[in-house]
DORO-31711 format. One line per 10 residues: number of its first residue (from 0); their letters; for each residue x, y, z of C-alpha. Coordinates in pm, whole numbers, plus 50000, padded with zeros to 5 digits. Layout:
N
NUM = a = X/Y/Z; ...
This chain:
360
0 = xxxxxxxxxx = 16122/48797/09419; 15740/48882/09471; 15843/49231/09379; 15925/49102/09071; 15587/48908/08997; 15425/49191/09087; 15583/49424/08790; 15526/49183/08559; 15294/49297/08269; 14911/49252/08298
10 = xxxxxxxxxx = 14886/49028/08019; 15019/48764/08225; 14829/48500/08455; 14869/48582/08813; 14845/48216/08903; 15204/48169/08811; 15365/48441/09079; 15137/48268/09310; 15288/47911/09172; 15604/48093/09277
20 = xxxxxxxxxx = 15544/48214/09584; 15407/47868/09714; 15732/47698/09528; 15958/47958/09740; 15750/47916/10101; 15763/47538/10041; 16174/47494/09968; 16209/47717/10302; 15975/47481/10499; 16179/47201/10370
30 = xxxxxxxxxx = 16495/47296/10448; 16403/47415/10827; 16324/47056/10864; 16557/46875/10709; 16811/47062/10990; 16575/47016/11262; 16460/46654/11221; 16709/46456/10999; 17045/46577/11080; 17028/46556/11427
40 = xxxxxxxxxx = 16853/46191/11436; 17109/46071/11164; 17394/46182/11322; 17289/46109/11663; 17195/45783/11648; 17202/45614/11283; 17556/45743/11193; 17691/45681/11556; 17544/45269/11498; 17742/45277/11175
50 = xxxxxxxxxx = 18073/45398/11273; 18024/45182/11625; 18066/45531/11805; 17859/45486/12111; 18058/45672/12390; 18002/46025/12346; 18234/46228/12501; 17976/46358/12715; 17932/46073/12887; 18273/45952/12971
60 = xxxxxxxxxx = 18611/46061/13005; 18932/46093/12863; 19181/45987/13109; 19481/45856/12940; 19690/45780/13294; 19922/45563/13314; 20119/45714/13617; 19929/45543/13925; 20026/45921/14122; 19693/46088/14034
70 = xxxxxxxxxx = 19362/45954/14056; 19115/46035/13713; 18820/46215/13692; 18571/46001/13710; 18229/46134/13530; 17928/46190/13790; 17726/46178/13415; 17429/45856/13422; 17610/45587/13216; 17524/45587/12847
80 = xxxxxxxxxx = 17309/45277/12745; 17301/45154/12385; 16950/45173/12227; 16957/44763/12213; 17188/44531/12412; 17374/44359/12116; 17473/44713/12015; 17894/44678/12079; 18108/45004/12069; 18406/44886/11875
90 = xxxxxxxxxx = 18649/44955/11698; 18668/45275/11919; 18919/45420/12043; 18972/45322/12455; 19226/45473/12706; 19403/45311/12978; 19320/45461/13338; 19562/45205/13534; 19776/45022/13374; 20110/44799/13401
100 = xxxxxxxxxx = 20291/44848/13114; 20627/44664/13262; 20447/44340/13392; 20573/44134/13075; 20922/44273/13082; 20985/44214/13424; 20826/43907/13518; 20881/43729/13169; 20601/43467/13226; 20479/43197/12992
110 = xxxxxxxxxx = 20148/43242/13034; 19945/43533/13165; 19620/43482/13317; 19370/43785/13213; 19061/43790/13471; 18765/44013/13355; 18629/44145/13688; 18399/44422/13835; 18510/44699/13991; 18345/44670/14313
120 = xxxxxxxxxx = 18447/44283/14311; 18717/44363/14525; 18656/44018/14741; 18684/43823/14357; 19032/43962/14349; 19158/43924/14689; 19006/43519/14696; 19190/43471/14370; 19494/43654/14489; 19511/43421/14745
130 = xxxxxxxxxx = 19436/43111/14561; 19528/42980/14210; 19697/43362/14159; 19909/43274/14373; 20090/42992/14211; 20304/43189/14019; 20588/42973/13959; 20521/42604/13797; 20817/42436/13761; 21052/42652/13590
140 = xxxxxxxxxx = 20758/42863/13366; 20651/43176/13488; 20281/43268/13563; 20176/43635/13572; 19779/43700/13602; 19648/44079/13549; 19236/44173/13638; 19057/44336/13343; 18824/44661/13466; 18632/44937/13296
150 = xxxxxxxxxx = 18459/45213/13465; 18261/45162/13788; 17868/45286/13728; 17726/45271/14043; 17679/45587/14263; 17939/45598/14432; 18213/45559/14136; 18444/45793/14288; 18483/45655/14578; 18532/45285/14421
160 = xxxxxxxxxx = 18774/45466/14205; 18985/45604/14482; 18989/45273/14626; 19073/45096/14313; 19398/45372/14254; 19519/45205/14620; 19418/44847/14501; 19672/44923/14210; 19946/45097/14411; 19951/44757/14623
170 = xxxxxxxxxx = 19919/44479/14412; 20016/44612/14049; 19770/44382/13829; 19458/44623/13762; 19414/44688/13378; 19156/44949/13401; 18991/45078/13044; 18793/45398/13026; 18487/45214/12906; 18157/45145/13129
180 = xxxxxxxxxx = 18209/44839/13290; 17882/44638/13207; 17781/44253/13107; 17702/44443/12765; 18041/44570/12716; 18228/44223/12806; 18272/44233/12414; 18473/44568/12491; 18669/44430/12755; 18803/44147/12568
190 = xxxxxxxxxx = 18903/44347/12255; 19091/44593/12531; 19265/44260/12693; 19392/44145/12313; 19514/44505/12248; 19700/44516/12570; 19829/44184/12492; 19944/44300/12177; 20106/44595/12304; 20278/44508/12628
200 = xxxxxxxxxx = 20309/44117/12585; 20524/44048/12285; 20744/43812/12412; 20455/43586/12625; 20394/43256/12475; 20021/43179/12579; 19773/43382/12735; 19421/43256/12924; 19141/43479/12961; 19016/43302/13243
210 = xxxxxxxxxx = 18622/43467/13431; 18637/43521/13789; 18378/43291/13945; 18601/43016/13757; 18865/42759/13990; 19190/42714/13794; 19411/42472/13852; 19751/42618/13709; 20017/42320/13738; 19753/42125/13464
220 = xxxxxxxxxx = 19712/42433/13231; 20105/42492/13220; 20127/42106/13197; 19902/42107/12870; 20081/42377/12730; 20445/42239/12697; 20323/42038/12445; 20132/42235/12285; 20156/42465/11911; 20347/42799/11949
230 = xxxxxxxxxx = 20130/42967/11694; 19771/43033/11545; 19667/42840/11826; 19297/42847/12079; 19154/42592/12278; 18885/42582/12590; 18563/42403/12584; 18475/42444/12200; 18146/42507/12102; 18079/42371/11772
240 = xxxxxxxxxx = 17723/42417/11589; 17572/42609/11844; 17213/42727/11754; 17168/43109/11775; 16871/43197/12028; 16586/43414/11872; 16400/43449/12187; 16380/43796/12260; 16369/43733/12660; 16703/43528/12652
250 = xxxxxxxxxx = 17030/43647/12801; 17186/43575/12447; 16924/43678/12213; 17063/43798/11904; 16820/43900/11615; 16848/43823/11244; 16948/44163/11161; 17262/44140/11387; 17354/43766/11272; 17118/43593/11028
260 = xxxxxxxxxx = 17241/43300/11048; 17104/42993/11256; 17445/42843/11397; 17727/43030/11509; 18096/42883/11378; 18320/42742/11642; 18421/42943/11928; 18534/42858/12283; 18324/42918/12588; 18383/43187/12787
270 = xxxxxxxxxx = 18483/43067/13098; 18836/43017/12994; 19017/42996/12673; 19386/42970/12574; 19579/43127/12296; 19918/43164/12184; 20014/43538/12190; 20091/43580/11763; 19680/43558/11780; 19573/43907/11974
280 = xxxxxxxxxx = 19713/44095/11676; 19535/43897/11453; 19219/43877/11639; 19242/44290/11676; 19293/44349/11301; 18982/44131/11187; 18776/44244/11457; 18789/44550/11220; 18622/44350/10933; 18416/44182/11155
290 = xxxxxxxxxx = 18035/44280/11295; 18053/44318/11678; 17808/44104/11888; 17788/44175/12249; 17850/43807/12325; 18237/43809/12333; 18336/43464/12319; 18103/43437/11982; 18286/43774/11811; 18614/43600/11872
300 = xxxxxxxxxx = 18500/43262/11727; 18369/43463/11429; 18712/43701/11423; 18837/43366/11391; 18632/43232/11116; 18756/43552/10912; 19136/43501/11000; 19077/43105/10855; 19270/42993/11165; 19069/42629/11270
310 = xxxxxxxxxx = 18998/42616/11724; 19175/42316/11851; 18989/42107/12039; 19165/42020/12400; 19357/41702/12426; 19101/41574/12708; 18752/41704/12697; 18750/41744/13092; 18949/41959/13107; 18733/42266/13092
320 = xxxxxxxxxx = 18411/42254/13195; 18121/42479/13201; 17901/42326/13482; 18032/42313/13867; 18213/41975/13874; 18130/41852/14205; 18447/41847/14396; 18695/41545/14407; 19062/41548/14518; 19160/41336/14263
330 = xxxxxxxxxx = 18935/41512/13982; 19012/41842/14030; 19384/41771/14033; 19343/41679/13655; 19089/41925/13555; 19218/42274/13430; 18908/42484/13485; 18546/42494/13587; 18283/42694/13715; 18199/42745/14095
340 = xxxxxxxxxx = 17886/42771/14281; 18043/43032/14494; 18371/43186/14552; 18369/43011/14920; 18387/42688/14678; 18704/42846/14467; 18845/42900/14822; 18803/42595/14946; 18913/42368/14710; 19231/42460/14568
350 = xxxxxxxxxx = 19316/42457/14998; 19232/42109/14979; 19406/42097/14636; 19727/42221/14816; 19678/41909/15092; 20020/41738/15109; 19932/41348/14989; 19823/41191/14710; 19590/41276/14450; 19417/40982/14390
């Protein structure tokens, strides 16, 4: 090309081959940095926020095992942390590491209790095990309870891994994702509990997702729900017209650009909710259509919104309770659930619970 402006006849300006040449330098220059600077950043980050893709394969693993025989992989990789804390990765595609595919088939309950837990929380398991997990049969209804786990992030993950393989070999109720397990990814966790539901749970009338620092009394949830719808139906403590916190410093900040605006719609708290099992389907499919907030019992109150399916309120508004409810005989023995100071107090009561004698 220069070659060219060189042979061209004298009667023409030289500024133009040099117009040229600058043109030609300048549409390299531009294209070096267009694949050094915005491909990589765009598909990096911006691309990977749009398609909710935030687990690289680099840092995690692929361990689709549902055999308890072998014990996964575990990456020795740091965790991956989102570049804000609202970020949610899902949809995405998660893989069971231990699972119990037959627990619905063979026990056949009426309700199954899902408990999100920590890896390492080993002692929340066995207390609970021991306690209100234990009351598996009420009456003549079944009651089957399953802990929800991602992947442990702490040093010594393969270790905690080998001794949550023997955990599941013993006791048979670990539902373990291959997604960090983190207060961020609770949103994660649920959406993995409604697609196991969904999948291994057709048959199950109600489900509770139930947290672990929570005392259950089971004889007055399966009470409530023998009278209760068999479809489209959620009920817990029910937030209604809750204000959405702009302060950056709160544990459940979320900024205008996630959710603009100032209330959320009606969603039940955390703690513990109950829903008839048509609903995880439902819930999974909108959560498609749906923007993913990091606070899970929100996303599922807006999932809900979208599906046009009303929370019911309980039929006694005591029965779930956010605070500690200091601890009565008689009032716990009509309560269903409520938060505990410690998990000696979850101990504790429901022995005192179990007292032969009355109530009240």
């Amino acid at each position: 090309m220069v070659e060219d402006c060189e042979q061209q006849s004298h009667g023409q300006s030289s500024s133009g081959c040099r117009s040229l040449r600058s043109f030609f330098i300048f549409t390299i220059f531009l294209v070096l940095f267009l694949c050094y600077y915005i491909v990589p950043n765009e598909l990096s980050e911006s691309w990977a926020v749009a398609v909710g893709l935030f687990l690289p394969e680099k840092f995690t693993t692929k361990m689709v095992n549902d055999s308890l025989n072998t014990v996964p992989t575990v990456t020795s990789v740091e965790p991956w942390k989102p570049p804000e804390p609202y970020c949610v990765a899902y949809p995405h595609k998660y893989n069971l590491v231990l699972n119990e595919p037959e627990k619905c088939q063979r026990e056949n309950p009426f309700v199954v209790l899902m408990v999100p837990v920590a890896p390492s929380n080993s002692a929340t398991r066995d207390a609970i095990r021991s306690t209100w997990g234990s009351e598996r049969l009420v009456g003549d209804k079944t009651v089957s309870i399953l802990f929800l786990l991602g992947l442990p992030t702490s040093e010594e993950r393969e270790t905690l891994q080998q001794n949550l393989l023997r955990e599941s070999e013993k006791y048979h109720d670990l539902i373990q994702s291959d997604f960090w397990d983190s207060y961020f990814n609770l949103t994660i966790k649920t959406m993995v509990m409604l697609e196991w539901l969904t999948v291994y749970c057709p048959n199950t009338s109600y489900a509770m997702k139930v947290d672990s620092d929570v005392f259950l009394n089971v004889k007055t949830l399966v009470s409530m729900l023998l009278s209760t719808p068999k479809q489209n139906y959620m009920t817990g403590l029910v937030a209604r017209n809750a204000v959405v916190l702009r302060d950056p410093h709160s544990k459940w900040y979320l900024p205008k650009t996630v959710y603009e605006p100032p209330f959320y719609p009606p969603y039940a708290l955390g703690l513990g909710y109950v829903f008839t099992l048509d609903l995880p389907e439902k819930l999974v499919k909108a959560a498609q259509r749906v923007k993913p907030v990091y606070i899970e019992d929100v996303f599922l109150g807006l999932c809900m919104t979208h599906l046009g399916i009303a929370l019911t309120n309980p039929p006694d508004g005591s029965l779930f309770n956010v605070f500690p409810v200091e601890y009565n005989r008689c009032r716990y023995s009509k309560l269903i659930a409520t938060t505990t100071r410690s998990l000696r107090d979850q101990v504790e009561f429901w022995k005192d619970l179990q007292r032969p004698g009355p109530y009240c």
